[in-house]
N, C-alpha and C positions, 0 to 999 in steps of 0.2 A: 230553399234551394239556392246555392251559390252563385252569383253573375256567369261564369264560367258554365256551369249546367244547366241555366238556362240557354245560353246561345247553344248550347250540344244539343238541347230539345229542340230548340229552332229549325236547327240546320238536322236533325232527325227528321221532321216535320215536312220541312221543304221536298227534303229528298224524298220521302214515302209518296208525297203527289205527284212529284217526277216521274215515279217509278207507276203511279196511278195512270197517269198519260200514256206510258210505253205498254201497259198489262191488263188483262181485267184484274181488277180490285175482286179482292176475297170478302167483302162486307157480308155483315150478316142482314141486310135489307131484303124484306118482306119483297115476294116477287109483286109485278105491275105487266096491266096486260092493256093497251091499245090494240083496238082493231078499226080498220079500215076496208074501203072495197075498190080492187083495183078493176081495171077491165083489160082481156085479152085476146088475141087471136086466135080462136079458133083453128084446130088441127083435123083434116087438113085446111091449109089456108084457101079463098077463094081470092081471083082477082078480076078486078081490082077490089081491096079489103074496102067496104064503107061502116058508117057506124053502126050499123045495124047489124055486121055480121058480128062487132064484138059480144064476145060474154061477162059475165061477171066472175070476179072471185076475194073469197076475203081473203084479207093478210090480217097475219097479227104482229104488233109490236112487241117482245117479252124480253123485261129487262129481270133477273134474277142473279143476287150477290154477285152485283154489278156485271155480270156478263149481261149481254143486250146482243139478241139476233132477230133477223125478221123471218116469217115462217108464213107458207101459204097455204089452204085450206084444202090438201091434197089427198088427207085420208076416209072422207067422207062422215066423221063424227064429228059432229058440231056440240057436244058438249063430256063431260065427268071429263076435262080434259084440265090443263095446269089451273090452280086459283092464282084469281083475281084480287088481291091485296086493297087496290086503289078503290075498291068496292067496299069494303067491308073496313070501315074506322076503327082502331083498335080499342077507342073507347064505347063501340057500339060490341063487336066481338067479344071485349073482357068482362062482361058486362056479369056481376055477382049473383045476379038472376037467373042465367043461364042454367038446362040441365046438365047432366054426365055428359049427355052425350052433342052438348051442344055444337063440336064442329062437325058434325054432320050437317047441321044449317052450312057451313062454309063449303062443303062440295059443292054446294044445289045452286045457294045464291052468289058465292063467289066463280062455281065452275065457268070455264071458257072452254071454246072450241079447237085448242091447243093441246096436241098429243107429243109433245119432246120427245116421247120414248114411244119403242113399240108396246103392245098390249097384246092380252089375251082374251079377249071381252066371249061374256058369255060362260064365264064357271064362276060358280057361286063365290070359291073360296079367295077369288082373287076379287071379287065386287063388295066385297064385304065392308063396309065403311070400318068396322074395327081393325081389319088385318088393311087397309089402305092407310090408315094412322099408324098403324104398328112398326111399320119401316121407319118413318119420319119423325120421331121424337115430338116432343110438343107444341110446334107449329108445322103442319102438313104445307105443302106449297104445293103438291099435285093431288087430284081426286083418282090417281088410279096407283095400281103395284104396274111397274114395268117388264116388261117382258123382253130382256135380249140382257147383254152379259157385257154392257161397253157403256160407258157415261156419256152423256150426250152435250155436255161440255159445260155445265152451269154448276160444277161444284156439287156433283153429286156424285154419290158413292157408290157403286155398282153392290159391292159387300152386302150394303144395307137390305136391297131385297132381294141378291139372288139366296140367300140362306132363307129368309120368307119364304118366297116360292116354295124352294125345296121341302123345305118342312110343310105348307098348305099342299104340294100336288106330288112332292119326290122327283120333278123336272130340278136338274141342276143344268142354270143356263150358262154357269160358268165354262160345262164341256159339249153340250149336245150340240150335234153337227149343225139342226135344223130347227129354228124356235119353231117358226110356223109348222112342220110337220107335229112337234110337239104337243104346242098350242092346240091341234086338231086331234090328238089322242086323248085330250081333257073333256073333249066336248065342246070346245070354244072355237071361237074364230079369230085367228091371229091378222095382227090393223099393223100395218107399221108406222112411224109416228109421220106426222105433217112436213113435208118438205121445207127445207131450207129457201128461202128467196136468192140465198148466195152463198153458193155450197162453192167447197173449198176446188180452185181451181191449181195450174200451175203457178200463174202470175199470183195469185192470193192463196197461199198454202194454209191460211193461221183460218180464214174464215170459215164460220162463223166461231172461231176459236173452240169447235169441238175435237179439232190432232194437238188442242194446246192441253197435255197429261196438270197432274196437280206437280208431278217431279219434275217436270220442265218450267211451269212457274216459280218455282221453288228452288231453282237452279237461275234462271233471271234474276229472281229476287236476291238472290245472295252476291249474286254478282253484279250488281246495282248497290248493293248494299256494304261490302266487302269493305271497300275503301274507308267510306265514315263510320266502321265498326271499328278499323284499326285505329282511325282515327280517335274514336273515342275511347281506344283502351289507353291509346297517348296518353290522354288529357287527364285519366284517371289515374294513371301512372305520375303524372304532373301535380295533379289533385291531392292524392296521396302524400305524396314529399310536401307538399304544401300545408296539409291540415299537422302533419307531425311538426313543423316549423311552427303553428299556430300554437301546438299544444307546447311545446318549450316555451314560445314566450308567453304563454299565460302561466307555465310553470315558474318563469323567469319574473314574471309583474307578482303574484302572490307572494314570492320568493320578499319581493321589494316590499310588499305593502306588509309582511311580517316585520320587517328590519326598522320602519317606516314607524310602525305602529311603539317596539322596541323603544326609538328613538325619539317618540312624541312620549311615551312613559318614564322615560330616562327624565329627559329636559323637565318633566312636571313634579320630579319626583326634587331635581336638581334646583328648581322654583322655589318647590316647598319649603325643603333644606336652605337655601338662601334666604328666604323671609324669615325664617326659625329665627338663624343669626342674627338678620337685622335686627327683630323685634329684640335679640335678647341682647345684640349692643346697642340698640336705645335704649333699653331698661338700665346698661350699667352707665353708658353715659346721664342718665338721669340720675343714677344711684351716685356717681361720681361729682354730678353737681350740687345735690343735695349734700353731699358730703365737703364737697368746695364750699359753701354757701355755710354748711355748720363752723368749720374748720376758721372761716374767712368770720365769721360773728363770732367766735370763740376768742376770736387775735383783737377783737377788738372791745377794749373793758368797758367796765359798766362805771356810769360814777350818778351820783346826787347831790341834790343842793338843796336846802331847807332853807325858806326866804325869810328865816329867823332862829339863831341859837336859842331862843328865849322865845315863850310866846303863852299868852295867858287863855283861861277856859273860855273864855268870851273870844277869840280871835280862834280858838279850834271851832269852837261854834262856827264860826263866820266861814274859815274854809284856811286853810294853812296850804301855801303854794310849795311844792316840790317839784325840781326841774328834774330832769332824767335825761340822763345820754347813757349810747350805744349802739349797738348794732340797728341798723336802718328797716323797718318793718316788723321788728319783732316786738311780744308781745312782754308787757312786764306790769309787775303787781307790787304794789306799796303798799305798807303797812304804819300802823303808830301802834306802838307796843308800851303796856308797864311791863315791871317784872313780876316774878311771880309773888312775892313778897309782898311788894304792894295790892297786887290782885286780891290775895288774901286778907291784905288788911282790911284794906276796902271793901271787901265781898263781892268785889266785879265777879260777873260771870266767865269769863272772857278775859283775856290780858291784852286784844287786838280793842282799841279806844275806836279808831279809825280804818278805812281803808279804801283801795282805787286799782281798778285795772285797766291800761291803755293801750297803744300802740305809737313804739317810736318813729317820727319821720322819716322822711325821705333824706332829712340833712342828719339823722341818727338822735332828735333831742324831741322831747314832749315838755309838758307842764301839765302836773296832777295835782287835785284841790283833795287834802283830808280835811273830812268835817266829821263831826261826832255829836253822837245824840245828848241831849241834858240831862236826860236819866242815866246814862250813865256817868257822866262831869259831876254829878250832886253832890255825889260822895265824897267826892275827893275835896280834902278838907287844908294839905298845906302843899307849897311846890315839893315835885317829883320829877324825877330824871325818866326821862323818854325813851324809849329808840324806835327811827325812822329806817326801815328797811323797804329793799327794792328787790325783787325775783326777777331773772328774765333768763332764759336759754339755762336753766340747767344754773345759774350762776345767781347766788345772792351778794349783796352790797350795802353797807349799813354804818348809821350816824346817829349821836345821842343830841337830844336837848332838855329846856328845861319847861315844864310845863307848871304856871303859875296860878295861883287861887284868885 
């Protein structure tokens, strides 16, 4: 419920007990019967009155959907007159145990000495506890049918049991002149109901709210009511333009969080595509350096130095020094070669005598030791011409000597 329709229920609320104060309340509360016993004087009066001349009589208190009047004990029947509610607990009355015909207990033990209406007492078909439940729907408030054609002002319905009657006895009390004459062509004997304590005067027209119709309440009520109904069709009129204002901007924020969403897939999408690129110009600036770096080793030659034109089997034994420049870090492989001539003559297996694989410095030079094994130097029987060669980056580089017996 809205802040707004709460305060309308508020101020509904306030006003209904307003209107509670100024009316009887229509409530559907179970009737309640206090009695008391007042004392009075004696007609005709003696004087001087002492206490002894008074008499007694009861009054009853009866409060019924919220009408509340007090009534004195005037028609001589002290009971099968309105139920007593405040007697009968609804948890003892509801009670799953009960037979069919269980408020028939509620005449007996709820009955009081309160006739609100007149009666017909003494025909069967109106003593009947089923045809006295038959008017009243499923809670009885009185233990009798009524006999007269006018509501007696607690929110009851005349309707309900003069069609009863008529159908139990063919009296419709809606037109006959005379109940009581009526009443006596049944067989019975007509009671009219218990007097009022405070029947409707000039200065008190409304007491005990029996000339108050259900169309004259009903006419109060609306115009008691009149105002904070227009009022609240305002607010609903107000309310209205209000919720279609809500529903556009919740049209209007979806609206956003679509575009929103649009634009965080864009940007992710635009992330992606950007890291692509990067990654793939790091890969060429890598490829580009790598190709600087070949380019930049290519520009720079290879050379070698043999720490002897001349050098005997005994000194390749021992280890023959070659120095090596070039490019800085790369990797380079020397050899000592015959030719194939000699290889043959000799029966080497192999024309490679020697060999060594290094890596150039930081300042672009090594020094590599060829040494060779004596199984294969055995052979060789008189000086032969050499060659000392170097591989490195794709590039060979090569020098002759003499190698002596």
């Amino acid at each position: 419920m809205t802040t707004s329709r709460i305060a309308r229920a508020a101020a509904l609320t306030a006003a209904a007990a307003a209107t509670a104060l100024a009316l009887p309340a229509a409530a559907g509360a179970h009737g309640s019967v206090y009695e008391t016993t007042a004392r009075i004087v004696p007609s005709p009066a003696p004087s001087p009155i002492t206490a002894g001349d008074l008499t007694t009589q009861k009054r009853y208190v009866f409060t019924n959907h919220g009408y509340t009047a007090v009534f004195r004990e005037t028609n001589g029947l002290t009971s099968g007159g309105v139920i007593n509610f405040a007697v009968l607990p609804s948890a003892y009355r509801n009670q799953a145990s009960k037979t069919a015909n269980f408020k028939e207990a509620w005449y007996v033990e709820g009955g009081t000495g309160i006739q609100a209406h007149a009666t017909c007492q003494g025909v069967a078909a109106l003593s009947s506890y089923e045809n006295i439940g038959a008017w009243q729907g499923a809670d009885p408030f009185y233990a009798y049918i009524p006999f007269q054609k006018n509501a007696a002002g607690f929110e009851d319905d005349p309707s309900s049991w003069i069609a009863l009657v008529k159908t139990l006895t063919g009296v419709d009390l809606a037109t006959v002149a005379s109940p009581a004459t009526a009443c006596a062509g049944l067989g019975g004997t007509y009671t009219p109901a218990d007097d009022f304590n405070n029947p409707p005067t000039t200065a008190n027209p409304l007491a005990p709210w029996t000339t108050l119709s259900s169309s004259t309440i009903a006419e109060q009520v609306e115009a008691a009511t009149d105002p904070l109904n227009d009022k609240i069709a305002e607010q609903d009129t107000e309310i209205s333009g209000l919720e279609g204002d809500v529903t556009g901007l919740k049209a209007k924020v979806a609206e956003l969080e679509a575009a929103k969403a649009a634009s965080d897939k864009a940007l992710a999408e635009a992330q992606a595509s950007a890291k692509a690129l990067a990654d793939k110009a790091a890969a060429a600036e890598a490829a580009s350096s790598a190709a600087s770096a070949q380019l930049k080793a290519a520009s720079i030659p290879l050379g070698l130095a043999v720490s002897a034109e001349s050098f005997s089997v005994a000194q390749l034994k021992a280890g023959v020094s070659v120095k090596l420049t070039g490019p800085a870090g790369e990797k380079a492989h020397a050899r000592l070669l015959v030719s194939t001539a000699t290889r043959r003559a000799l029966g080497l297996p192999l024309r490679t005598l020697a060999s060594a694989t290094t890596t150039l410095g930081a300042d672009g030079t090594t020094t590599v030791t060829l040494k060779s094994s004596a199984k294969a130097l055995a052979k060789l029987t008189a000086s032969t011409k050499v060659t000392v060669d170097v591989s490195a980056g794709g590039r060979t580089i090569s020098t002759t000597a003499t190698l002596t017996k």
